[in-house]
MDAnalysis code that builds the backbone (N, CA, C; Angstrom):
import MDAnalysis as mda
import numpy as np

u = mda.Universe.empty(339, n_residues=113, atom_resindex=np.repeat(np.arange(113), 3), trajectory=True)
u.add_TopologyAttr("name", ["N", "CA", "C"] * 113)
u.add_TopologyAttr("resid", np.arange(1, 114))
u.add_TopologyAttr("resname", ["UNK", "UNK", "UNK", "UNK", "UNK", "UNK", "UNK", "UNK", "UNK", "UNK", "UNK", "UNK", "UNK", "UNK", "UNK", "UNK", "UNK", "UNK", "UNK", "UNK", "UNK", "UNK", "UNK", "UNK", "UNK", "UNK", "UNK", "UNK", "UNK", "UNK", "UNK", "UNK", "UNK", "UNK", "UNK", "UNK", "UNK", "UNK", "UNK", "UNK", "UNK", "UNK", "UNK", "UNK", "UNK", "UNK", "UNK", "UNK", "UNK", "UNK", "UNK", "UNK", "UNK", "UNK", "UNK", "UNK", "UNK", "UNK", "UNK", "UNK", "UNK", "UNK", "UNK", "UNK", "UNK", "UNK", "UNK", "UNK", "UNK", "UNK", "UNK", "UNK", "UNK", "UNK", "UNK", "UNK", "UNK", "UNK", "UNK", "UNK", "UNK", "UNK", "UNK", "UNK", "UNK", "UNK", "UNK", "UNK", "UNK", "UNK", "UNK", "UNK", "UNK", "UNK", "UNK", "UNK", "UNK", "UNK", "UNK", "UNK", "UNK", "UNK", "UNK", "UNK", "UNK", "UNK", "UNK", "UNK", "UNK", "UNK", "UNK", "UNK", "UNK"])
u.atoms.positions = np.array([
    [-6.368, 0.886, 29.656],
    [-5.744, 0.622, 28.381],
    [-4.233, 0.796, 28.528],
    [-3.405, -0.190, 27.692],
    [-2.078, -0.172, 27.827],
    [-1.575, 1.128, 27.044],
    [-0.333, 1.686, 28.188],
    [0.417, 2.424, 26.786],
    [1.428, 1.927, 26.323],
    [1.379, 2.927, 25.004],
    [2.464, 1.752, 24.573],
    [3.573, 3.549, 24.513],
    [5.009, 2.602, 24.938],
    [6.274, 3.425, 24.645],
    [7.036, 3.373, 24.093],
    [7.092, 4.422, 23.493],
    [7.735, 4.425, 21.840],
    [9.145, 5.544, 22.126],
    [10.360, 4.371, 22.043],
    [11.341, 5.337, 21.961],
    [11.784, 6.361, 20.748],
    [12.351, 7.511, 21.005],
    [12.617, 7.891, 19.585],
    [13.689, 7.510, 18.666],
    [13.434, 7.610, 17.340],
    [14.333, 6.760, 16.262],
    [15.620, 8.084, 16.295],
    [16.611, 7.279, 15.646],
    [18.084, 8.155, 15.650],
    [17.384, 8.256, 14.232],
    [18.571, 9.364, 13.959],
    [18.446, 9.822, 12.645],
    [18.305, 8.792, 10.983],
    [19.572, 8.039, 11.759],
    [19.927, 7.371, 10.724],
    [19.033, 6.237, 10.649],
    [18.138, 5.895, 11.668],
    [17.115, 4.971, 11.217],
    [15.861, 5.702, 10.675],
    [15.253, 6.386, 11.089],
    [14.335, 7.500, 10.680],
    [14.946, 7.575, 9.308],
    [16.122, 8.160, 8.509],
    [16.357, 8.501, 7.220],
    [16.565, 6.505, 6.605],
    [16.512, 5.627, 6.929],
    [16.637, 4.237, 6.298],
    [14.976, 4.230, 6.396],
    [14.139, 4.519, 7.322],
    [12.913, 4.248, 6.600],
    [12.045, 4.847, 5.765],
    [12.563, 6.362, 5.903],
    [12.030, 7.105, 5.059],
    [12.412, 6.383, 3.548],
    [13.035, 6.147, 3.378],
    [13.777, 5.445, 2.299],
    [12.814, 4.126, 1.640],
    [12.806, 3.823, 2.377],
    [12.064, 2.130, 2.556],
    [10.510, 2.550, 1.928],
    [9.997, 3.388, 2.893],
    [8.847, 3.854, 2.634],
    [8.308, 4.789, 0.791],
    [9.629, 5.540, 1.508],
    [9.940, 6.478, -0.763],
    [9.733, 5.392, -1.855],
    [10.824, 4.267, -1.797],
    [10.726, 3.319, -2.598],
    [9.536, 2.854, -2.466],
    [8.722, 2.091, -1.637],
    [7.716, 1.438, -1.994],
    [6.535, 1.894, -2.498],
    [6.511, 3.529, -1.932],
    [5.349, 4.159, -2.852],
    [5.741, 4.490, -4.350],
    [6.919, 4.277, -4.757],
    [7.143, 4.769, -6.375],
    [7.064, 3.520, -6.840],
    [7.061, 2.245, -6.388],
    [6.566, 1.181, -6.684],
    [5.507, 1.116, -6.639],
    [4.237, 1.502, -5.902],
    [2.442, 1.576, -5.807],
    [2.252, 2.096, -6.843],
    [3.133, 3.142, -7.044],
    [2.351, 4.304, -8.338],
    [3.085, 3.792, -9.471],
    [3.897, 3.387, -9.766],
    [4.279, 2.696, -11.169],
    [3.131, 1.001, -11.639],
    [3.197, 1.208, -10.958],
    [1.966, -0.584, -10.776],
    [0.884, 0.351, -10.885],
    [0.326, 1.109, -10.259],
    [-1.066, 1.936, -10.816],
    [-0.894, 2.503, -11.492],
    [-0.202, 2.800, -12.142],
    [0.710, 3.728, -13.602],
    [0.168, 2.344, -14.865],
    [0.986, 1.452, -13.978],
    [0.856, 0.022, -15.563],
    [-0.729, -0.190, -15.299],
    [-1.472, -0.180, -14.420],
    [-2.971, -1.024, -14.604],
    [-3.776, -0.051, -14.948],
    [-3.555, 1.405, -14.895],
    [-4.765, 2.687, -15.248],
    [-4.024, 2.003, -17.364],
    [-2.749, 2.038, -17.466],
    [-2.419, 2.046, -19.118],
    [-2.886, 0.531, -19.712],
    [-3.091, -0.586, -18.896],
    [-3.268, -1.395, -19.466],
    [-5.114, -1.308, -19.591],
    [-5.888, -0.772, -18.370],
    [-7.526, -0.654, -18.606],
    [-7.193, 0.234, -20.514],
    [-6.688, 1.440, -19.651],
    [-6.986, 2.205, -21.332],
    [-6.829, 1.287, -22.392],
    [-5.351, 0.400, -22.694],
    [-5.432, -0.140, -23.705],
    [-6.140, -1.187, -23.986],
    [-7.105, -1.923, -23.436],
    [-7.798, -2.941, -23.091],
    [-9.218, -2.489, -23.976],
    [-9.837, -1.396, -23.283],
    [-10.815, -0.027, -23.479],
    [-10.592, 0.480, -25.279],
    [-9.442, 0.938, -25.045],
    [-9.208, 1.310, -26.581],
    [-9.761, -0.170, -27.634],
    [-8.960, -1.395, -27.553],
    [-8.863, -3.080, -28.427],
    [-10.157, -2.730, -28.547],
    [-10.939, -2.511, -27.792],
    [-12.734, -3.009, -28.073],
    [-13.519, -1.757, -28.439],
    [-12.930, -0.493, -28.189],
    [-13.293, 0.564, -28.989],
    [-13.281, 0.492, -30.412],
    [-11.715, 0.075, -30.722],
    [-11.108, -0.055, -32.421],
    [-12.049, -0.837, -32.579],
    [-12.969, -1.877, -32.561],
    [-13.948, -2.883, -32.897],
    [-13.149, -4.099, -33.871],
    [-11.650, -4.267, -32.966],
    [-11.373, -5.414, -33.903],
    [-11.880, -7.069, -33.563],
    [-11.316, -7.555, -34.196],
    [-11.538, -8.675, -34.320],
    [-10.923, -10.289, -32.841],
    [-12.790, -9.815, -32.672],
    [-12.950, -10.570, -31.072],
    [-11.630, -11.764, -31.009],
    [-11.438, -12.671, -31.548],
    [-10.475, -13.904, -31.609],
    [-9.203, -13.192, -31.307],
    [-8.760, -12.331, -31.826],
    [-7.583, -11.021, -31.484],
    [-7.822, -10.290, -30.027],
    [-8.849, -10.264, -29.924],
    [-8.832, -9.195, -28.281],
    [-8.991, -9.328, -27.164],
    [-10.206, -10.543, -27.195],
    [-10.323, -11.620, -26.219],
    [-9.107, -11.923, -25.593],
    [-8.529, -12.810, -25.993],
    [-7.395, -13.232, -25.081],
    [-6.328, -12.312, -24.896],
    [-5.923, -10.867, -25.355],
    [-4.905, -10.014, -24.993],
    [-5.512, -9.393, -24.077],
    [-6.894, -9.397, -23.949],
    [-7.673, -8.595, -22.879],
    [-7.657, -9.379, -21.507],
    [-8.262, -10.711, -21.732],
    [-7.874, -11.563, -20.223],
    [-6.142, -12.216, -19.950],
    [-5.476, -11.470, -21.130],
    [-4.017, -11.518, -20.426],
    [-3.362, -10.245, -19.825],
    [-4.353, -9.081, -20.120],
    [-4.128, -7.996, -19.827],
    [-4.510, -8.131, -17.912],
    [-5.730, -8.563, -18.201],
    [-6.410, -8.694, -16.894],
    [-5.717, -9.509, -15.590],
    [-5.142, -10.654, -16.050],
    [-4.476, -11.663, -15.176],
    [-3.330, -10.946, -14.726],
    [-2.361, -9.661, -15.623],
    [-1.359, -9.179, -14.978],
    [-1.951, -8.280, -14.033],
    [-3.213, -7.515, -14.270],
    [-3.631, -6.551, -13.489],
    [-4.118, -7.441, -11.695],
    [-4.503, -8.312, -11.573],
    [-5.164, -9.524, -11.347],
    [-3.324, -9.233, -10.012],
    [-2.325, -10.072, -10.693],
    [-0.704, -10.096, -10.050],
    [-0.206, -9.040, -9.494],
    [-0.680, -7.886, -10.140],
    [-0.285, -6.442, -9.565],
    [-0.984, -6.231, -8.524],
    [-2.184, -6.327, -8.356],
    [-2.857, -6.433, -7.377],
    [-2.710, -6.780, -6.509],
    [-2.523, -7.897, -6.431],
    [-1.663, -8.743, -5.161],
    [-1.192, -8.791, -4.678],
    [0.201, -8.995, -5.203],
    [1.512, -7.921, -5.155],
    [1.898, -7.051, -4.544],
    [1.298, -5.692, -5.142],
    [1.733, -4.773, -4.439],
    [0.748, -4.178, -3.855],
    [-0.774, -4.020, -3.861],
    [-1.709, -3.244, -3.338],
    [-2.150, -3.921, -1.998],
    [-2.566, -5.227, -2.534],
    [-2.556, -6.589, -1.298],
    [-1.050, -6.456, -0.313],
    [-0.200, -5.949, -0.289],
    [0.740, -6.423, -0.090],
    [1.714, -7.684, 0.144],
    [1.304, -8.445, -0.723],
    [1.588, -10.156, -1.021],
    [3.213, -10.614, -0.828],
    [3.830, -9.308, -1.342],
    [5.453, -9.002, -1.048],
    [6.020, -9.431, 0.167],
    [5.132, -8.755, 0.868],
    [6.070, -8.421, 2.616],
    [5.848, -10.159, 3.682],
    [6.352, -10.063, 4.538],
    [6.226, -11.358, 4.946],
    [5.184, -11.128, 6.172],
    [4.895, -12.513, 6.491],
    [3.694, -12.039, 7.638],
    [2.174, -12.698, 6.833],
    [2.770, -12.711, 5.597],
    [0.979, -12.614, 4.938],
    [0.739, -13.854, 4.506],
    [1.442, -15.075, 5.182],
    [0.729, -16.671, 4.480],
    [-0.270, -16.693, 4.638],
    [-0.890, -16.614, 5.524],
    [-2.547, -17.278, 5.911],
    [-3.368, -16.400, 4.997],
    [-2.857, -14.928, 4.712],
    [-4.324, -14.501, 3.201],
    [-3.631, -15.168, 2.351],
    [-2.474, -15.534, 1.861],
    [-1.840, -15.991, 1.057],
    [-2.390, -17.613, 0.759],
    [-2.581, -18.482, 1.617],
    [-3.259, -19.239, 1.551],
    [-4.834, -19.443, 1.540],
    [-5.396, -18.617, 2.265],
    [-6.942, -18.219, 1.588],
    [-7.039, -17.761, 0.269],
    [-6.104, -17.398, -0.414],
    [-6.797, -16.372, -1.566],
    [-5.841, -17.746, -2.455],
    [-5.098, -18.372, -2.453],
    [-5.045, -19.809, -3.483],
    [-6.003, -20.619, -3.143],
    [-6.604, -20.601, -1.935],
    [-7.642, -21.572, -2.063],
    [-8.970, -21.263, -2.627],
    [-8.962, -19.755, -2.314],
    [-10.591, -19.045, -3.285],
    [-9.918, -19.358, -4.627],
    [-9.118, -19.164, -5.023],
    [-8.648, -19.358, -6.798],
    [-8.596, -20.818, -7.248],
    [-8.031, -21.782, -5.943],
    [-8.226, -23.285, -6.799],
    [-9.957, -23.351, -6.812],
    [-10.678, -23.075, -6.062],
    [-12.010, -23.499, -6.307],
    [-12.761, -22.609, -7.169],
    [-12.047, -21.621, -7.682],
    [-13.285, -20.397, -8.649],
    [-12.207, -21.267, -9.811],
    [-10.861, -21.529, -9.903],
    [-10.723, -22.094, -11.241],
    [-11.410, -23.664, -11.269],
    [-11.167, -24.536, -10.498],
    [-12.486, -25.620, -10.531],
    [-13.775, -25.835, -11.079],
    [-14.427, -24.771, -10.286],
    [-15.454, -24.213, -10.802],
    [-15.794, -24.005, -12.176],
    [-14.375, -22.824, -12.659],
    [-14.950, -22.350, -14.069],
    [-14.651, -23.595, -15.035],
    [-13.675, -24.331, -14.325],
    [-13.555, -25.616, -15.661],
    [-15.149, -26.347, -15.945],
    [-15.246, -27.258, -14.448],
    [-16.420, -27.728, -14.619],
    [-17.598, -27.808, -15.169],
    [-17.917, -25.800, -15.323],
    [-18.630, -25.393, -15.880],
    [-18.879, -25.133, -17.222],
    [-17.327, -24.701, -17.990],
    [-17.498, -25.049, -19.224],
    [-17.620, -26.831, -19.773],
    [-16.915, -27.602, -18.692],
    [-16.520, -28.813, -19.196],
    [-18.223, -29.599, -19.639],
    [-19.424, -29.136, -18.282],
    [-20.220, -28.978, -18.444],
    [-21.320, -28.973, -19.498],
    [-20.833, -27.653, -19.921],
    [-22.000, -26.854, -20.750],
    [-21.524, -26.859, -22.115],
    [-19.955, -26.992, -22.570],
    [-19.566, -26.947, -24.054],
    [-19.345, -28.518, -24.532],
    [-18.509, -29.082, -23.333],
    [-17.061, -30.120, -23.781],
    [-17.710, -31.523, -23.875],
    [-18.498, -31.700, -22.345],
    [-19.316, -32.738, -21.887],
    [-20.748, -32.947, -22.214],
    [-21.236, -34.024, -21.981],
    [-22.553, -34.214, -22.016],
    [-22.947, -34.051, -21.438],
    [-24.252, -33.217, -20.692],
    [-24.961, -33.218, -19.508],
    [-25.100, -34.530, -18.283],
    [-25.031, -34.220, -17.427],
    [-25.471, -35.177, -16.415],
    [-26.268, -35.218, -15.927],
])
């Protein structure tokens, strides 16, 4: 097995990544900060028992940001390097949104075939 040799970092690069690294985790936890507050408030809309036409869609707009955050920053979608999941995961989404059209277009919009 190869080794691998790892010179040591000077200070001042060691303290630029520590840096790099600080920031991006107070970015993880503010994004899991917004998606733990948006479940609650999501959780709460359908607790209050209001009125579905009202919650429905603030709930799957709630979801689609949680959905971006995800991506984003947990996926790490940010950093470079990542076309090819980047391009798998638009192509799982053009065909699950395909899909879901079809299916309503289907079953509500269209006439059976």
């Amino acid at each position: 097995m190869a080794e691998i040799k790892q010179e040591p970092l000077s200070k001042s690069k060691l303290e630029y990544l520590r840096t790099q690294r600080t920031k991006e985790m107070r970015q993880q936890m503010v994004s899991f900060g917004m998606m733990i507050f948006l479940t609650f408030v999501a959780f709460g809309m359908v607790a209050m028992d209001l009125d579905s036409r009202f919650v429905i869609p603030i709930v799957l707009f709630m979801a689609v940001v949680q959905v971006i955050l995800q991506f984003y920053y947990f996926m790490h979608m940010k950093d470079k390097g990542h076309e090819f999941a980047k391009l798998f995961i638009m192509t799982g989404m053009y065909f699950g949104i395909a899909f879901v059209v079809t299916f309503l277009y289907i079953t509500w919009i269209g006439s059976p075939i």
